[in-house]
N, C-alpha and C positions, 0 to 999 in steps of 0.2 A: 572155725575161722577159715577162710579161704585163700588159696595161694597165694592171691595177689596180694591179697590185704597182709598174711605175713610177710610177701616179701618189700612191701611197703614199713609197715613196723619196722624191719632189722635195716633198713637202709634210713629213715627215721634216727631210729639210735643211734649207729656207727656217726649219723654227721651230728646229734648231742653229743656224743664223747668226743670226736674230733674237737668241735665247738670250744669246747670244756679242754681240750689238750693245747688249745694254741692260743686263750684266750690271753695270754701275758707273754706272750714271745715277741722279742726282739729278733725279727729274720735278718737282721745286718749280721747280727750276733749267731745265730743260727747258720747261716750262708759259710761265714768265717769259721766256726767249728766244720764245716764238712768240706772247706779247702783244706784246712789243716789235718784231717783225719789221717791216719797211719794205715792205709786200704791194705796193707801187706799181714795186717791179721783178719783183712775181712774174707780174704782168700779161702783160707779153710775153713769158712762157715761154708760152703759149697756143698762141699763132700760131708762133714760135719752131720749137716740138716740130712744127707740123705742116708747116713749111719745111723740116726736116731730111728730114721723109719725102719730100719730091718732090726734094729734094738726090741720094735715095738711087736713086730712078726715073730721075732723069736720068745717073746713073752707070752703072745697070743697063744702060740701055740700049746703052749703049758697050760693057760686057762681052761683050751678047749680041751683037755684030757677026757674028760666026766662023757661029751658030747661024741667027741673022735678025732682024730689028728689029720687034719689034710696035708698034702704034701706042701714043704715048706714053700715052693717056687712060687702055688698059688696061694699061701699068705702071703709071701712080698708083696706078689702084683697086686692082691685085693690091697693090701695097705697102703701101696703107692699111690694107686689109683685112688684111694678111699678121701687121702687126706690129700690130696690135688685137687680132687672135686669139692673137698671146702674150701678150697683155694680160691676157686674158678665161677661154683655153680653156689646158687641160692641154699638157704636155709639149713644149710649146713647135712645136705643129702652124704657125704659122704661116712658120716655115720652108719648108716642105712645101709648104703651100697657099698663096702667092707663087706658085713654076712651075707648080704644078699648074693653076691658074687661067689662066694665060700658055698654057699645053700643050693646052689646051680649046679655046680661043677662037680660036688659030693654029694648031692641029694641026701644034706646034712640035715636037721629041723631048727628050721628060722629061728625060731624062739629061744632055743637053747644059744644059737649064737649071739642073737640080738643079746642076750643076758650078759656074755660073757663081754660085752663093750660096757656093759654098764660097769660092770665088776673091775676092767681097765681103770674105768675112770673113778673110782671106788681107790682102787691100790694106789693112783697118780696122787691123788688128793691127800692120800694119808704119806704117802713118802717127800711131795715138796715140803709140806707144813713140819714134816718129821726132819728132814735137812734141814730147813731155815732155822727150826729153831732148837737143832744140838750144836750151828754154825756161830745163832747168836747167843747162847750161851755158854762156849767155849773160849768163842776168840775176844779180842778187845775191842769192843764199841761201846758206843754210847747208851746210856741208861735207859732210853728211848728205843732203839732196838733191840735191846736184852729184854725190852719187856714185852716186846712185842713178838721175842722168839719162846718166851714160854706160855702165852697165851695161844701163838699157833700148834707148840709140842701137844698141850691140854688139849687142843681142838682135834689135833692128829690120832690122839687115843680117845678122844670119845666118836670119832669115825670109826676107827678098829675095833672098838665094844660095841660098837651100834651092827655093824657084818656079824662080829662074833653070837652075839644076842638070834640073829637073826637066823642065823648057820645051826647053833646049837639048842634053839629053843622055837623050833622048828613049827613043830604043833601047834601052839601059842600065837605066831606069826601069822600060820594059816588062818586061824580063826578070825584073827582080829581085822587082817587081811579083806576076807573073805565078807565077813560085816558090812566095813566098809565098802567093798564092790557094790554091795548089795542095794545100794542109796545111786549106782549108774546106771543109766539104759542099757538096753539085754547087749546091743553089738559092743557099745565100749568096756561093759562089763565081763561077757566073754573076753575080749582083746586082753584083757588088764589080768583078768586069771590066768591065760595061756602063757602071760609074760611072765606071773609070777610063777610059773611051775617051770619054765624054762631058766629061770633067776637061781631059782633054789636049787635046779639038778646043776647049772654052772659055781654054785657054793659048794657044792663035792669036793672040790678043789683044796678047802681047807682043813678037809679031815685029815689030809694026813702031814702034820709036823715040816716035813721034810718040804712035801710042795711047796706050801704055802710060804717058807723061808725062801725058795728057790724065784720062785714068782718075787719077793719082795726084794731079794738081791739082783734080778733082772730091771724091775722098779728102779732102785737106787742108781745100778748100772745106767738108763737111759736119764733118768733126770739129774747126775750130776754131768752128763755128755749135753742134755739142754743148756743147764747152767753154764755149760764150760762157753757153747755160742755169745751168753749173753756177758761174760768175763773177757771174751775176743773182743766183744764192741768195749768194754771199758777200757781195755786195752788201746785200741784204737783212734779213741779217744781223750788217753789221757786224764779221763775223772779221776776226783779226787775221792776213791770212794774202795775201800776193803773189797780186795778182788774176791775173796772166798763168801764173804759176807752180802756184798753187795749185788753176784751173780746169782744170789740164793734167795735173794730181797724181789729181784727184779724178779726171777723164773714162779715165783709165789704170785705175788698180785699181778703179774700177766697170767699166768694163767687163768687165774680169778675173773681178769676181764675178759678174755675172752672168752669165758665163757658164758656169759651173756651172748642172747641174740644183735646180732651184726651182720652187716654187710659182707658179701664176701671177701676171703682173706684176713679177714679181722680188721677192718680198714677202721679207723680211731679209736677202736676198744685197744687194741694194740699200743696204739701211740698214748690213751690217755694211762694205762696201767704203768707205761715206763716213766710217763711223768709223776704219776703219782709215788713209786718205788725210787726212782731217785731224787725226790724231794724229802726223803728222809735220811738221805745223807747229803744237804746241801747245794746240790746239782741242780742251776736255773733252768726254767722250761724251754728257753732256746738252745744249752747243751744236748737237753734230754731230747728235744724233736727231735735234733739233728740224728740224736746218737739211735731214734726209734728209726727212723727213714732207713738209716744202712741196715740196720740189723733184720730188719722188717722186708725192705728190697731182698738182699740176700737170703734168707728164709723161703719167701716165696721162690725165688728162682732155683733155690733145690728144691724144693718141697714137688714143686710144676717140674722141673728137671726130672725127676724120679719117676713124677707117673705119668709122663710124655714116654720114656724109655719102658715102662710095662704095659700101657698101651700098645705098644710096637711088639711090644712081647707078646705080646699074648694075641695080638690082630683085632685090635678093638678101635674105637672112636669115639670120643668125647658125647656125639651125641648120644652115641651108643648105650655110655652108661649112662646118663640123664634118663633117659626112656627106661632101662635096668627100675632106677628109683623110682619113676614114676610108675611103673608099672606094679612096684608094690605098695603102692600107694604113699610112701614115703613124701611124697610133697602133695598131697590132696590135705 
């Protein structure tokens, strides 16, 4: 499929999920919630957003052990920059251009790094699902989301037994791996091997006990500092909605949405995740746009704030990295 044509599809999507997020909003109503907003806890979503990012460098860097430790200044910058360019640019390149950046500087092996983003988003997915639902199984809510916090805990260990499986039954993997390639044309088929042997030397990581808790306490560390942004907005607005529970509701299925392909920034996968997460506690789609708008505004403008500042750092330009991604073919 061809650039254009993906970045047609993700701007497609983003305005069905917008479409889908505003289809029942009252913006008198809406309007009125972001006069009345409390902007004095929107404040330190600023700094906040850009705390998360050096949360996610200093995790990085522990992944990368297996592969090699770059010095941490250039994890910041490759991660500022990394997640500004899916702020900014198409198709969500800043995936890409994180290692690639790393892979230049240390004439590190792409593969091994590219791995260790997968393996991030591997650990994110098992630690929100793993908060949400030890949050809605402790605290007091409704029957409705206690059921929905031990359907995601279930979901969160059969992630962690699907890595483990995969880590520890190594061989097994290869093979079956390996079969499967074997049904792809020779260049995708090589690509997809090279990945997966850069996948498995970045699961090293979990050999040893100690790591592997460290990485998952750095996890925990940055997604209750996300959650805590998305408890600033209910703050701020006043919902009527279980601050610990509710911040843990929303940091879930947004994530979830965006990760779906979208438009840059996550333009309505954004907004339809908050509608859809605070519709289970009650909160009408014209609180909730309102309450996505701020929290999504402010987000972006650390997020860009961050890697506007390591751009400068490091003597780079926007176009710069674009061409970085395309040049490894990351948007072809």
């Amino acid at each position: 499929m061809s650039r254009t044509i993906r970045i047609a599809l993700s701007v497609v999507l983003s305005l069905l999920f917008l479409g889908f997020a505003v289809r029942n909003v009252d913006w008198a109503e809406a309007f009125k919630a972001l006069a009345g907003a409390h902007y004095i806890y929107v404040l330190p979503m600023l700094p906040l957003t850009a705390w998360t990012l050096y949360i996610r460098a200093q995790r990085w860097r522990i992944l990368l052990r297996p592969v090699g430790v770059p010095p941490m200044r250039l994890l910041v910058a490759a991660t500022n920059i990394g997640f500004m360019a899916n702020m900014v640019l198409p198709l969500r390149v800043g995936e890409v251009i994180r290692p690639v950046l790393v892979s230049r500087r240390q004439r590190m092996p792409l593969s091994g790094l590219l791995a260790t983003i997968l393996l991030e988003r591997i650990f994110d997915m098992f630690t929100i699902l793993f908060l949400f639902g030890i949050s809605a199984a402790l605290l007091p809510v409704s029957e409705q989301v206690r059921e929905w916090g031990y359907r995601l805990t279930a979901l969160a260990l059969i992630v962690g037994g699907v890595v483990g499986l995969i880590r520890w039954q190594e061989a097994l993997m290869l093979r079956l791996s390996h079969a499967l390639f074997r049904m792809l044309p020779p260049k995708p088929r090589e690509a997809a091997e090279h990945f997966l042997a850069g996948f498995i030397t970045a699961l090293e990581v979990l050999d040893r006990p100690s790591t592997f808790l460290l990485v998952f306490a750095w996890s925990l560390y940055l997604w209750v500092a996300i959650g805590a942004l998305w408890a600033l907005g209910i703050l701020a607005f006043d919902l009527p909605v279980s601050l610990t529970v509710g911040a843990m509701a929303i940091t879930v299925i947004v994530a979830i949405a965006v990760s779906v392909p979208s438009a840059p920034g996550f333009i309505g996968s954004l907004q339809l995740g908050c509608v859809l997460a605070l519709a289970i506690f009650g909160v009408s789609e014209s609180q909730a746009i309102a309450y996505s708008i701020v929290c999504h505004i402010s987000q972006f403008t650390g997020t860009v704030g961050a890697g506007v500042y390591s751009l400068w750092r490091e003597n780079m330009s926007l176009s710069q990295v674009e061409a970085v991604a395309e040049a490894e073919g990351a948007t072809a």
